[in-house]
N, C-alpha and C positions, 0 to 999 in steps of 0.2 A: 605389474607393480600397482599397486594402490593408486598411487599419485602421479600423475605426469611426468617427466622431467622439466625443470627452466634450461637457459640455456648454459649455467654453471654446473649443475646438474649434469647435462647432457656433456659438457667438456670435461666434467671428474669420470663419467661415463668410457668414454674416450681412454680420458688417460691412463682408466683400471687396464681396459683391456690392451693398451699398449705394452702396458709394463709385465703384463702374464705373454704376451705375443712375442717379449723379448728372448722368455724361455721357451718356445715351442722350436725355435732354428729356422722356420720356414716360410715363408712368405704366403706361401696359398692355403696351411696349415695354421696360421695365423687371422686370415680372413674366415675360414671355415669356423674356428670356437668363437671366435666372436658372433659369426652368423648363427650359431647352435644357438650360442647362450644369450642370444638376443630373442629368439625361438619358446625360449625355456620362462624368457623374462614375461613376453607379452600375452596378451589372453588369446587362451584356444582350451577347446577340452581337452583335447587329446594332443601330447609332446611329445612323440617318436619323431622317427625321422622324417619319416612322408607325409604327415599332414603340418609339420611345420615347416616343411620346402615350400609346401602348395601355398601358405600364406604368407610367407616371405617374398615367394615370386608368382604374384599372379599369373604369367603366362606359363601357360602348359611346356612348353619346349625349357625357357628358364629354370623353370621348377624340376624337372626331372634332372639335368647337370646339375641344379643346387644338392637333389637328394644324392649324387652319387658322390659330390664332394664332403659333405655331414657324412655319411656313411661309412666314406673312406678315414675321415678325421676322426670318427668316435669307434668305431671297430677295427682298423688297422694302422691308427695314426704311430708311430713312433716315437711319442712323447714322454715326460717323466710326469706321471700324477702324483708323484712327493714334492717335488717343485712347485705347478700347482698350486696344487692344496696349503700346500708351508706359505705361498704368495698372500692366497686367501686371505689364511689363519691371521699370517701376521696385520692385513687392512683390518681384518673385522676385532680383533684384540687389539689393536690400538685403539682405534674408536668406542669400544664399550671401557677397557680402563682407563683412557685420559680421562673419564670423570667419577671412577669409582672403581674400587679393588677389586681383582675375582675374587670369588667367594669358592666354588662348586665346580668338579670336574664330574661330570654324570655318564655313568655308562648305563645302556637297554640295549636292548634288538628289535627287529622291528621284521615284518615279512611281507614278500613281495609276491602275487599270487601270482601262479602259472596256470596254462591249461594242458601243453605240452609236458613233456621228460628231457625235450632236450638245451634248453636254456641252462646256464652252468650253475653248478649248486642245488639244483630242482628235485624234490623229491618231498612225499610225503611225512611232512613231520609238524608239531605244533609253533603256531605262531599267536602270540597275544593279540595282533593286529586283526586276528579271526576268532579268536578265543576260541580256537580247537586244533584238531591234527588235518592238515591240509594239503594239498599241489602247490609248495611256494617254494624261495627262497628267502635264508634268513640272514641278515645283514646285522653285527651288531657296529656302534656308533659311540664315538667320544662327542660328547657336549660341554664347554664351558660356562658358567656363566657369572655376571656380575647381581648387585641386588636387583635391578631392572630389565637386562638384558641378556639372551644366549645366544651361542652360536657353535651349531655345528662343525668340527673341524675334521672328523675324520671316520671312514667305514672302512670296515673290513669285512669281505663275503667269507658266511660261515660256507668251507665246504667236506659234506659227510665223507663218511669212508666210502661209501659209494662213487663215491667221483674220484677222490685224492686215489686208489688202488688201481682203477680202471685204466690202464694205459690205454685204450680205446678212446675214452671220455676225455682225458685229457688232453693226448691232440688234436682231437677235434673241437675242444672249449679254448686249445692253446694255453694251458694252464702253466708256465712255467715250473721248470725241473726243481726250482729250489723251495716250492710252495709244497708245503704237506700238510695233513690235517691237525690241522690244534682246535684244542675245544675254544668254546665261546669266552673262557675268561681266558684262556693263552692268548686268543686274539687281543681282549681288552687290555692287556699288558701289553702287546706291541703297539696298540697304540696310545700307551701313555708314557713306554719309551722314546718313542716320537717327539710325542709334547714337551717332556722333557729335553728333547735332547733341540729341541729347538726353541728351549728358553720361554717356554707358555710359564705365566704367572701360576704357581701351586696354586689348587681350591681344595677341598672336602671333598673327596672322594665319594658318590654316589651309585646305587646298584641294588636291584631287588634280588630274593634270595638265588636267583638262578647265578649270581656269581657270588653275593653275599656264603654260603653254603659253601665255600671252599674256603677250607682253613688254608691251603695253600695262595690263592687269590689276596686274601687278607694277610697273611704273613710278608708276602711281596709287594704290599703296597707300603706297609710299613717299612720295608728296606730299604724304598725307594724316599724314604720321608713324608709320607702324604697319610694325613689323617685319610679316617672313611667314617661313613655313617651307612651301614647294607644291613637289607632284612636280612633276616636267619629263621629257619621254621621253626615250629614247635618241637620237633626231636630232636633238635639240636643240644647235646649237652654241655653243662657249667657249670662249678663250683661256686659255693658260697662262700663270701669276705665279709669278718665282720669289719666295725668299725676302724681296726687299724690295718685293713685289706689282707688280714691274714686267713688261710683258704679255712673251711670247715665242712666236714663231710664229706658225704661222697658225691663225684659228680651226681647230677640232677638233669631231668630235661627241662627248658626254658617252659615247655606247657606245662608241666608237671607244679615248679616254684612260681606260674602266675597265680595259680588257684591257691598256693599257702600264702600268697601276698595279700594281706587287708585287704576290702575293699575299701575302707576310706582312704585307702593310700592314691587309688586310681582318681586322677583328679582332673576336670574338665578343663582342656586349655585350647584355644582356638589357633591356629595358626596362621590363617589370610582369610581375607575376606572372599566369599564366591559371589556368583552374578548372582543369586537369589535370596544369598543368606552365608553366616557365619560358619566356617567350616571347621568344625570341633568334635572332638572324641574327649575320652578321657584317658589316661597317662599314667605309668608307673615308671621309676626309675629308679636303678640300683647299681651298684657296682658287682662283677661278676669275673670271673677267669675262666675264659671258654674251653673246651676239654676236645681234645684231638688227640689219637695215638700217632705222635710223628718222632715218639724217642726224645722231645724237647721234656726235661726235667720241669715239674709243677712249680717248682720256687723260680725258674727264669720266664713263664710267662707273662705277659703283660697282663694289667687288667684292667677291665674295660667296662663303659657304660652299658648296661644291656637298658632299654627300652620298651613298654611291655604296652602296647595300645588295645583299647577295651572300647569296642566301635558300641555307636548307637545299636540298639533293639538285639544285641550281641548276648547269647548269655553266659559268654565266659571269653576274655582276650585270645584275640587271634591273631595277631601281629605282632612282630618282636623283631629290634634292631640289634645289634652291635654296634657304638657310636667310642670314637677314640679321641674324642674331643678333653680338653682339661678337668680334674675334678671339681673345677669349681665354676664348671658349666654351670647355666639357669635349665631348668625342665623346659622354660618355653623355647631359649636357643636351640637348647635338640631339637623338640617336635619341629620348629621351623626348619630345623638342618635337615633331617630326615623328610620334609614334605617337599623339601624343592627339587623332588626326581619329575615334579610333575611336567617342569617344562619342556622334557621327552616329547612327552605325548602331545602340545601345543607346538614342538620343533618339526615333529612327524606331520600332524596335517599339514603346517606351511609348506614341508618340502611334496608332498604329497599330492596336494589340493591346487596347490600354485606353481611349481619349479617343475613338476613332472620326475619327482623320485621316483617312482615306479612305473613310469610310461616305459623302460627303454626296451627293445622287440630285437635287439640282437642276442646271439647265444653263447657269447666267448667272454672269456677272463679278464680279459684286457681292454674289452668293449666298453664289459658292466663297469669297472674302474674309473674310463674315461668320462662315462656318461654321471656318475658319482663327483668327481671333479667338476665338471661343468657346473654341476645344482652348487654343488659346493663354495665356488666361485662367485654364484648370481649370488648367492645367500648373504655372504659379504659385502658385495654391494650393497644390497639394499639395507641391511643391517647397518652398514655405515649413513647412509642417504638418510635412515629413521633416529639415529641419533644425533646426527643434525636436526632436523624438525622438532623432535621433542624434547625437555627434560626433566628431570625428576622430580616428582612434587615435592617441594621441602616438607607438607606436610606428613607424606607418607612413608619418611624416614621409618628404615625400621620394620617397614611391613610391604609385602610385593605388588608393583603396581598392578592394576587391568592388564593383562597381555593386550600389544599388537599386532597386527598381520603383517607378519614378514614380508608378503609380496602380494 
């Protein structure tokens, strides 16, 4: 953590992991996630499970019973991590909305690098987090967050057909019989049935085109009643509405109607300030009805903001949202709505760089889960602990504060 604890601090400290200890059933299973996630909290580079026995318990003899009791509680604990995690969710969404609404439900993925094949989920494929095709595992992640503040509540390991078919692989990763393979946006929907079904405040549903790109994803958010704001590529096709949104033509690709769009239409608008300088592009916005052969009749589609962003030194827009927000949104509320996927990537180092998201060195389903809960756990903590300490400038109403370090 950043900050020390005082000694009210260190008693809310206490009391968190009392009240998650109440749902573990065990008394020494109990001691253990607390020893973990006390592990997870304080500085070390490296948070597996053997270099953080060794610095919990200096002596050599201590220190190996500590590792084999962390080992036993995160690889073969028989705990519930929906319990958990739901404990969490609910400390750290109190604390960010008793002083301000959610806004944003954000979904990414994020990859954990291997060197081996046999850690669960492992196998060559692309992750952002390398910007290529690699030896990882890919995790995707719900985010909420308010104007100031996010927090992570919940992952789900993507696992290929390579692992989900292998009855090989899966008793030896212990993959339970009712887990099959869904793609990365079937995942993100299980976990926004979750949120939902444990009463998370609605936000603005967030996601770049790798979920954005299904009309089915997008169709299912709206069922559920949740706006979104997801890129969509360039070949994405859509019809044109004129002014009384009635369709005209024939579908169009989105790259195709950015380059019929005026350039004076594309208009500079900043959306937060960066550490260096103002962070601006410029902006096209129109109304559109996105085109999908799923048998849905063109008179009962919705239609939707499409978003058309034209980066600096760019020589033609390369960016394009679908945004289902009101028609009588502002240009700058979208661009804002659509840039706040960025706390992903500011959520990902914290759990990363500080909690040890990617430290864990065992190879089972139930392992990687438990070790997910844990960060997930501290994360509220301390999320809570920084919302105490700070709050919001009244001047910066409106516009997203400097990120903090989670921990």
């Amino acid at each position: 953590m950043d900050q020390p604890l005082d000694r009210d601090g260190a008693a809310r400290l206490e009391q968190y992991f009392e009240g998650i200890g109440e749902l573990l059933n065990d008394r020494r299973r109990k001691a253990s996630f607390a020893m973990y996630s006390m592990g997870l909290l304080l500085d070390g580079e490296r948070k597996s499970v053997e270099p953080m026995a060794a610095r919990l318990c200096p002596d050599p003899d201590e220190a190996g019973r500590a590792h084999d009791r962390l080992l036993h509680m995160c690889a073969d604990g028989k705990w519930s991590d929906r319990d958990v995690r739901r404990y969490a969710m609910n400390y750290g969404v109190a604390a960010m909305t008793n002083r301000e609404p959610m806004e944003h439900w954000i979904i990414d993925d994020t990859g954990f690098l291997k060197q081996g094949k046999h850690s669960v989920g492992v196998q060559r494929q692309y992750t952002g987090s390398a910007g290529k095709t690699t030896n990882c595992q890919v995790a995707v992640s719900l985010t909420v967050s308010t104007r100031t503040e996010h927090q992570p509540i919940d992952f789900e390991l993507y696992l290929p057909q390579s692992w989900t078919e292998d009855p090989a692989r899966r008793k030896q990763a212990k993959i339970p019989d009712d887990v099959v393979f869904q793609t990365k946006p079937e995942l993100a929907l299980r976990m926004i049935d979750r949120a939902l079904a444990d009463g998370v405040p609605k936000g603005v549903v967030l996601a770049d085109n790798g979920y954005g790109d299904s009309s089915e994803f997008r169709l299912q958010l709206r069922a559920r009643g949740l706006d979104h704001a997801v890129a969509v590529k360039g070949a994405t096709k859509v019809w044109r509405v004129d002014g009384k949104l009635r369709r005209r033509g024939d579908p169009i690709s989105i790259g195709e109607l950015s380059l019929q769009i005026s350039p004076t239409r594309y208009r500079r608008t900043t959306w937060r300030d960066g550490s260096r300088r103002p962070l601006w592009s410029r902006f096209a916005v129109t109304r559109v009805v996105p085109f999908h052969d799923d048998g849905t009749e063109p008179a009962h589609r919705e239609d939707v903001w499409l978003v058309l962003e034209w980066e600096r030194d760019e020589e033609a827009p390369t960016k394009f949202y679908f945004v289902t927000l009101p028609k009588k949104t502002t240009r700058l509320r979208l661009v804002r709505t659509i840039k706040e996927r960025y706390r992903t990537e500011r959520m990902y180092e914290d759990l990363k760089g500080e909690l040890g998201l990617d430290h864990y060195e065992g190879r089972s389903y139930p392992g990687w889960n438990h070790h997910i809960s844990c960060v997930l756990s501290c994360y509220a903590f301390v999320l809570g602990e920084r919302v105490r300490r700070f709050s919001p400038s009244p001047r910066r109403q409106g516009r997203s504060r400097p990120h903090r370090r989670a921990a």
